[in-house]
N, C-alpha and C positions, 0 to 999 in steps of 0.2 A: 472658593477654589484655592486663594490665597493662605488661609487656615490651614486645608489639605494635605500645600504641598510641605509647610512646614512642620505636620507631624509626619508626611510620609519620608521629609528628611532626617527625622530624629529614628523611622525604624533600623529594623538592621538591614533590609534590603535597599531602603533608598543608601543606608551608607553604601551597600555594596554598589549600588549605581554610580551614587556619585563617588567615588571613590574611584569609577574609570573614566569619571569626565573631570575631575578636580585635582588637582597638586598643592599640596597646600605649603603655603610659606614658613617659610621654618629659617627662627631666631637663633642671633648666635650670641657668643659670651664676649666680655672684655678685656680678657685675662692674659693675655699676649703681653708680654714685655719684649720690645725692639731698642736697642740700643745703637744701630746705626741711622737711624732720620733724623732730620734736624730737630735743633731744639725747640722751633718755631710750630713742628709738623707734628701733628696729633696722628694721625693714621695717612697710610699711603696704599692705595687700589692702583695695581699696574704701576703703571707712569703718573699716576692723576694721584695729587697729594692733597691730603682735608687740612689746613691750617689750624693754629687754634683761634686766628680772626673768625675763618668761615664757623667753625667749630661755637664759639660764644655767640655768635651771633643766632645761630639755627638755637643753641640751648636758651638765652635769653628769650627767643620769639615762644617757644618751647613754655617757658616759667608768666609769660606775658597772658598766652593761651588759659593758664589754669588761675589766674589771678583773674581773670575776664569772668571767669565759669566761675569762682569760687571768693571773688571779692578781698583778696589775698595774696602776696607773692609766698609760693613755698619755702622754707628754712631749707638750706642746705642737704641736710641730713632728711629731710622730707621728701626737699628732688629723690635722693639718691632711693629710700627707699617704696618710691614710685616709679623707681626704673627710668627717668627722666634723662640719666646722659646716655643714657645706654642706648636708648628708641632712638637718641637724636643720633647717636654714632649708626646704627644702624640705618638711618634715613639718608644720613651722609655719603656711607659706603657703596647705598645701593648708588645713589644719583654720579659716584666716583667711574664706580664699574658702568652703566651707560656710558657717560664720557666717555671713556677708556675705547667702548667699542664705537662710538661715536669719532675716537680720533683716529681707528684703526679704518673706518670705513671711509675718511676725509669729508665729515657731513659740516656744514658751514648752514649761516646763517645771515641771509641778506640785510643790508641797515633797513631798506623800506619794510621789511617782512617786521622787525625787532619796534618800526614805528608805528605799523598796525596794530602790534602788540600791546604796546605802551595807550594809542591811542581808544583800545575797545577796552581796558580796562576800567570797571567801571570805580576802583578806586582813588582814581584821579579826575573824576569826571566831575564839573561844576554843576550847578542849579539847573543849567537849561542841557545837562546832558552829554556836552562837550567837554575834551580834555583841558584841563584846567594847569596850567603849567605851579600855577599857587598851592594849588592842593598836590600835586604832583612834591613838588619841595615839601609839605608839609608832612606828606604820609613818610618821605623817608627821613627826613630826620627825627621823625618819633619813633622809627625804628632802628636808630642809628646807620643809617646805608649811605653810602654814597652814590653818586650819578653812575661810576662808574663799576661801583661794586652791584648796582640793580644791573647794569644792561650787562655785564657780565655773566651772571645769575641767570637772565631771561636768555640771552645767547645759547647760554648751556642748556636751560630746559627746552629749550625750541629743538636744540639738536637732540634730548634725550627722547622727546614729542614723536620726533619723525620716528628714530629706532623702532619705540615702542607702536606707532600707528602699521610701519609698512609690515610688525611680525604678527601682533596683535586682531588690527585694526578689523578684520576680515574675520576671525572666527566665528562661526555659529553652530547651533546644537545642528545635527543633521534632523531630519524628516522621520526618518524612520526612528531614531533615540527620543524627538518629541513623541511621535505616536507610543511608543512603548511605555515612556515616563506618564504620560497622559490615561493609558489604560492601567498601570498602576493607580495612580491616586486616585482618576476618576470615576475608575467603573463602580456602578452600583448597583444593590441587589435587594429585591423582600424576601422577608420570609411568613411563613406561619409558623407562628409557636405560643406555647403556654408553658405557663409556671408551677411548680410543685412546692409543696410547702408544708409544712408542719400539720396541717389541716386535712392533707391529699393520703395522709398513709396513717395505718394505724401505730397507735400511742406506743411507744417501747415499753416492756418491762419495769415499772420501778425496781431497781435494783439490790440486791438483797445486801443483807448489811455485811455475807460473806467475800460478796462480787465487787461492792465497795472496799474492802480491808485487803482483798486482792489487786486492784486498782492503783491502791496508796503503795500497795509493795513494788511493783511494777513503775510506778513514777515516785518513788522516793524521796528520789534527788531532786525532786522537784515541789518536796515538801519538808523545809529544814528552815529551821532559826538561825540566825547569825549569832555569831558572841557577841553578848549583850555586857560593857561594863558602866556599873554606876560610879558616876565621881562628885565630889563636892568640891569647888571652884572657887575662887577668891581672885578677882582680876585689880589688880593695884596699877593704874597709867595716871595720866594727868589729868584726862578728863575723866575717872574715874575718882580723883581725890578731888578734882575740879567742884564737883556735883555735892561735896560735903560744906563749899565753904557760905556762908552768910554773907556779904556784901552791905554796908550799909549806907544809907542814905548821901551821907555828907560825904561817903568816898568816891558815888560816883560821880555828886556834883563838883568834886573839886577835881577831878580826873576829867571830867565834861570841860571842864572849864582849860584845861592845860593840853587838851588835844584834838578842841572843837576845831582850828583849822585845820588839824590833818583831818577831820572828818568831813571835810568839803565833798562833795559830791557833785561831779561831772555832771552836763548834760548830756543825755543819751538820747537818742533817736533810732528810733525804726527805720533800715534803710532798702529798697528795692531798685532793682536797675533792670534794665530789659535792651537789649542792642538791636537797633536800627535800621532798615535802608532804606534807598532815597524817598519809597511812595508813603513809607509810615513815620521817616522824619518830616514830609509835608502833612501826612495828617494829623501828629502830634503836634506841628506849630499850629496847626487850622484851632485842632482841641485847646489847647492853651489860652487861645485869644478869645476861643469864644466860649471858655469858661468850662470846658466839659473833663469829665473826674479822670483820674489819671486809670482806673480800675473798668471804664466804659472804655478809653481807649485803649488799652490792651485786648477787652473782649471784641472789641469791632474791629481789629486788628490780628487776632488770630495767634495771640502773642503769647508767651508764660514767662514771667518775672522769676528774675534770680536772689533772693531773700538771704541778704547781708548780713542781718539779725539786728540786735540793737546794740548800737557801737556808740562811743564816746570820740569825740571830733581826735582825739592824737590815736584812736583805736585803730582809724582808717588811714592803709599806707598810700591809698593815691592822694595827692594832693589836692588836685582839680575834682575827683570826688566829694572831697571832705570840703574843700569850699564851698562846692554847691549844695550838699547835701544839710551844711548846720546856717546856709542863708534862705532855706526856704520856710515858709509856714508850715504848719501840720496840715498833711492833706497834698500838700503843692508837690510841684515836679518842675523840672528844668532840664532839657539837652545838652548835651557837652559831648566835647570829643574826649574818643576812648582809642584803647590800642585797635582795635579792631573796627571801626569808626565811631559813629554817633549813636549816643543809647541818651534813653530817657532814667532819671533819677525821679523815686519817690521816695518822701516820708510821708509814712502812715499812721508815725505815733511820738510824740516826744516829753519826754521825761525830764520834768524838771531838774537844774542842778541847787545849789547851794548847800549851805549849812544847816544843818535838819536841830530840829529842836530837844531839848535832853529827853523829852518825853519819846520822843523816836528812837531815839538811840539807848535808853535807858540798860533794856535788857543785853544789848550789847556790851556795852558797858560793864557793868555787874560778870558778864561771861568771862570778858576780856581778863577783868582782874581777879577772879578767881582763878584761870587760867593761870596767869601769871605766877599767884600766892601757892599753886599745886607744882608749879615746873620747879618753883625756887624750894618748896619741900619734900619734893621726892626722894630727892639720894636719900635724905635723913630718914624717912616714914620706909623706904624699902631697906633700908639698915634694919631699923629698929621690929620690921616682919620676917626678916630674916634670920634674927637673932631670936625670934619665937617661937618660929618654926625649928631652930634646931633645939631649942626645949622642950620641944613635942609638944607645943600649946597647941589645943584643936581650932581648926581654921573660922569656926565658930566664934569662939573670945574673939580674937585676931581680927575679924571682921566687924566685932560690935566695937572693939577699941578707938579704929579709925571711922567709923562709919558706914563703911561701905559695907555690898552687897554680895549675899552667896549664890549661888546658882546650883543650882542639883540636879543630875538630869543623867538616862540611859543614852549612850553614845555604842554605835556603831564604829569601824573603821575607818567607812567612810568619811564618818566625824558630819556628814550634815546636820545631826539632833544639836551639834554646837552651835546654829542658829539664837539659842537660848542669850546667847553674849551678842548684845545689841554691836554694831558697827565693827564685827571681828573682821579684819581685814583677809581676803583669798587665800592671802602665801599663809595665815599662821593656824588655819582649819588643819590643815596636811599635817605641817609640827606637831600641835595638839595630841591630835587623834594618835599618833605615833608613839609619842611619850607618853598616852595613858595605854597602850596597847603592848608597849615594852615595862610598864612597871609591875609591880607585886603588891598583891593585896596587905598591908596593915605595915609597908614600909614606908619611911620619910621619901618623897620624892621632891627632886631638886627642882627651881624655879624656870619658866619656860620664858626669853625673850620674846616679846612682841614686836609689832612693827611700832613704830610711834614713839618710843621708850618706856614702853612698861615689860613687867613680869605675870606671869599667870601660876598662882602656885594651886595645886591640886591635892586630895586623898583619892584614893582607889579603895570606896567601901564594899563593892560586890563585884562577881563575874559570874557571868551566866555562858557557860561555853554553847558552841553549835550542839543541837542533836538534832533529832529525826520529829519529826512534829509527830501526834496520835491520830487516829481518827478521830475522838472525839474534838479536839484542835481544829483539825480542817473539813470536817462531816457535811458540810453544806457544799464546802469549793467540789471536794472529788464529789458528791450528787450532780453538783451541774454537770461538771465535767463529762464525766460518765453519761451523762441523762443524753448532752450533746452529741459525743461521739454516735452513740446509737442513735441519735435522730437524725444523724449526717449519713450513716453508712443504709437507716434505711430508706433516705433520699436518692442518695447515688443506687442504689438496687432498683428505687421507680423510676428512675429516669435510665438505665440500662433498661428496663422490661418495657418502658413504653418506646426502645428506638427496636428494640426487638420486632414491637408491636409493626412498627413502619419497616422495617426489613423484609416483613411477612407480606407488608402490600395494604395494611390496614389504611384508609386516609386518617390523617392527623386531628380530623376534627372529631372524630369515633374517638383513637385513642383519648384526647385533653374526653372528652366525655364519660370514658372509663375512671378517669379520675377526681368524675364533680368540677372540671373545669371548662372552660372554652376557650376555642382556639381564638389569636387575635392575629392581624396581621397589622407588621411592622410595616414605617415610612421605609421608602426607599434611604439606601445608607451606603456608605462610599467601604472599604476594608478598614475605616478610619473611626467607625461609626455615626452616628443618624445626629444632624444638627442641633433637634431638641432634647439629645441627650436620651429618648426612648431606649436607642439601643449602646449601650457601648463600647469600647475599642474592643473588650476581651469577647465579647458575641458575637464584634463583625467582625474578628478575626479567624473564628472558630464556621462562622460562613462563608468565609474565603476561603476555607481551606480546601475547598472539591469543584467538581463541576455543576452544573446548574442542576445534577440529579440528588444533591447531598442534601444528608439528615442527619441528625446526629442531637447529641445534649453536650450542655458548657453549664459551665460556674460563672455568674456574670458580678461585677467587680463589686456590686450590692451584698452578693452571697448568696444569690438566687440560683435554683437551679432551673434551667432554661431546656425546652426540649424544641426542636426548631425543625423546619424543614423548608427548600429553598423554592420562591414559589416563581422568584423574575429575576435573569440576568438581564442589568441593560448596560453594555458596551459604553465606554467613550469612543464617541466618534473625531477623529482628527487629530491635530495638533494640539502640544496645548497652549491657552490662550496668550496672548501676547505679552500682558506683563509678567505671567510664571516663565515664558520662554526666554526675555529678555532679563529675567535674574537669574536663571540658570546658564543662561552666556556671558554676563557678566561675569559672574563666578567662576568660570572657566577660564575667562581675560586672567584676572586677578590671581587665579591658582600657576598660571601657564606663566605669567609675567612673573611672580614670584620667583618659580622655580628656574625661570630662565636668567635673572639676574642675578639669582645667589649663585647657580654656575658659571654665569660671566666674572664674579668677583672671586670665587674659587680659584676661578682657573687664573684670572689677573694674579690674584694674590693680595691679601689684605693681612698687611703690617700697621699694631697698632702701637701708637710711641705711649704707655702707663705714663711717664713722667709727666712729659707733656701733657698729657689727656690731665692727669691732678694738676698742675699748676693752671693749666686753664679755669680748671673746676675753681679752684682756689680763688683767684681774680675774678671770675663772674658772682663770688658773692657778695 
């Protein structure tokens, strides 16, 4: 049923439905420069001002949230292009304007009401369940709050609580918009029908080789070469002269030997975390003590671990992470507090560190410094190619001189056949292709930069412009082609003559018998179509479309042609069932609240201070 309703929200009639039951929330920009609020004031809704305290604090918990999920705090530029102040200004604005009409209505909030509060919260709650005034201190100063900035905070959402419960609180779908959404998604229907096929009608024509040549004339443009030019390539970089040099024995061991402790190697671990609450941090201590694997207690706990990767102990920016994570065995896990409370830490894998031996690093080695011996003779080696090429030496010599390698190969426009040039970097495919597409055949062309600091010098030895392809060229493609069309056109004419047939009054099981077939009857199927995929969307939708007297043929999403007749409507009966009806009222709260507090802050008025919003930004990095 669940399924149902969410393809019958993706048609275009649930959009038109829900479209008169949903308002949807709609985001604003940041781009407002105010120059009269304070310097302290990031944005101001009505009378109700966002500070840049409250302001860093929402973004900090904000960056805390995605370091939790992602084992990481964001880089600045990372917040920003994940829309991170912008969500938090927005989250700010809306909770302003509540306020706002919260202080217009005099809604207050009693101390006993604010200590219920404090006390059902189960983030302050000790071992046996009771509010713990230790962990109370503890959660807020890991979030930087104070006593007074929390019950401040709760004050105001108690008051935004009520707003939204007394306008909110109370909505539901009516009776009759359930039943109707209900006989949408869930009425459903059989049918009888059978299939036509290649087998059901006779053979078309082979077609003659005039009706072919007439064919190709008629699709043309649909039969044509691209300019085709050959080049001969010569790619000069560093790791291109890199791959000429010899390395010998006694260089790497004296190189091994002057840079084996920069060759130290960290210890790295596999790290896993998974967060917490109270009844699976009791039965991860229970697991723990009584020796049971950290991968049973996630499955008997219902859990999915967030995979760190394998990091080196200054790789990871929590602290209390990375302590516990490079003091456990391979295998082990340990608890800890986290921003969001208590998660369990696993390693699964750890990789030794130290000083690896020359035989390990050999080839490394050897790469390094030819690396090296190619950066330090490039200018020279691309002088001295440059100076060849304007004596029209062919890039042939040029390339047995130095070593290196030619590449010959037809390119397109496109330039994908440049493939041929191992590790050619995205941006310089596009360059390439350009400049072999702008030059002239048996002219000197000039050198193309690469990315990385090399040159790509080329010749332009052929061009093969667009034309028109022959038949002989493409005689197989226009056969199918053609063979197709006519086996399609005289499908659709069987399945027009057999709804003909059913128009006339014939039963369907006569007609499918006129055609060497038999009739079959479908699972009942919703307009959605049939669970096991029997029938699908585009045949139950082509059965929806009449009343319980309709027949007809459809193309089903296979490429079948389907000839159908309707053999059972069966009705939903009543509402619909309780959890589709309770997320379609949800979503009405949510659409109705949206649009009602971007009006309230409309109408307040929402002044946003850029400067201040940047300097805050600034300071929280």
């Amino acid at each position: 049923m669940l399924d149902d309703m969410r393809s019958f929200a993706k048609s275009w009639p649930g959009k038109a439905i829900v479209a008169l039951l949903l308002i949807c929330l709609v985001g604003f920009g940041i781009n407002n420069v105010i120059a009269d609020l304070g310097t302290s004031t990031v944005a101001r809704v009505g009378d109700v001002e966002i500070n840049s305290r409250s302001f860093l604090r929402a973004y900090q918990r904000q960056l805390n949230q995605f370091a939790q999920q992602f084992g990481s705090l964001p880089t600045s530029d990372q917040a920003m292009s994940l829309g991170i102040p912008s969500m938090v200004l927005q989250d700010l604005a809306q909770d302003a304007a509540l306020d706002q009409l919260a202080n217009d209505f005099g809604l207050g909030v009693s101390d006993n009401k604010l200590s219920e509060m404090l006390r059902a919260d189960l983030s302050f709650q000790g071992i046996l369940g009771h509010f713990d005034p230790s962990a109370f201190a503890e959660v807020l100063r890991q979030n930087g709050i104070t006593e007074a900035d929390y019950f401040h905070d709760q004050r105001n959402s108690a008051r935004r609580q009520q707003v939204v419960q007394s306008l909110f609180g109370d909505v539901t779908l009516s009776t009759i918009a359930s039943s109707l959404i209900n006989r949408y998604a869930a009425d459903k229907r059989t049918i009888d029908y059978f299939v036509l096929g290649n087998t059901n009608i006779e053979t078309p024509a082979q077609p003659t080789q005039n009706e072919l040549m007439s064919y190709l004339r008629e699709h043309q443009g649909d039969f044509r070469t691209v300019e085709t030019r050959t080049v001969q390539m010569l790619r000069l970089s560093p790791a291109d002269l890199a791959t000429t040099k010899i390395i010998g024995d006694d260089a790497i061991a004296a190189e091994y030997e002057r840079t084996k402790v920069d060759l130290t190697k960290p210890e790295r671990r596999t790290i896993q975390q998974v967060v917490l609450n109270e009844a699976q941090i009791a039965a991860f201590e229970a697991g723990q003590t009584a020796g049971t694997s950290f991968d049973t207690l996630v499955t008997d706990n219902g859990l999915t671990t967030t995979d760190l990767g394998s990091l080196a102990q200054n790789e990871v920016n929590d602290p209390n992470l990375a302590g516990a994570a490079f003091g456990l065995a391979d295998g082990g896990f340990a608890i800890i507090d986290g921003v969001a409370g208590k998660r369990a830490v696993h390693v699964s894998a750890i990789e030794p560190g130290g000083v690896p031996s020359l035989d390990e690093v050999r080839a490394q080695i050897a790469q390094n410094l030819a690396w090296t011996e190619a950066r330090n003779e490039i200018p020279d080696v691309q002088d001295q190619v440059e100076e060849l090429r304007a004596a029209f030496r062919p890039l042939n010599e040029i390339a047995d001189r130095f070593g290196l390698d030619i590449y010959e190969t037809k390119i397109t426009a496109s330039g994908t056949e440049l493939n041929v040039l191992s590790d050619l970097a995205a941006a310089d495919v596009g360059r390439i292709s350009q400049a072999v597409f702008k030059a002239e055949k048996g002219q000197l062309t000039a050198a193309i930069p690469l990315t990385g600091n090399g040159n790509l010098y080329f010749d332009l030895t052929a061009i093969e412009p667009a034309r028109d392809q022959t038949l002989d060229e493409v005689h197989d493609e226009i056969l199918a082609a053609l063979t197709a069309e006519r086996t399609n056109a005289a499908l659709e004419a069987a399945s027009a003559a057999a709804v003909a047939k059913l128009d006339a009054g014939m039963p369907i099981a006569d007609v499918a018998a006129s055609y060497n077939v038999f009739r079959q009857l479908s699972t009942s199927f919703t307009r959605f179509g049939a669970p096991d995929g029997s029938i699908d969307s585009t045949v139950a939708a082509a059965a929806f479309a009449g009343d319980g007297s309709l027949h007809g043929a459809t193309l089903s999403q296979a490429g079948e042609h389907i000839v159908f007749q309707i053999v059972d409507v069966i009705p939903a009966e009543g509402p619909l069932d309780a959890g589709a009806q309770e997320n379609l009222e949800n979503e009405m709260r949510v659409g109705l609240y949206g649009e009602f507090v971007m009006a309230i802050r409309d109408d307040a008025g929402l002044l946003i201070n850029e400067q201040a919003l940047q300097r805050a930004l600034a300071t929280g990095r």
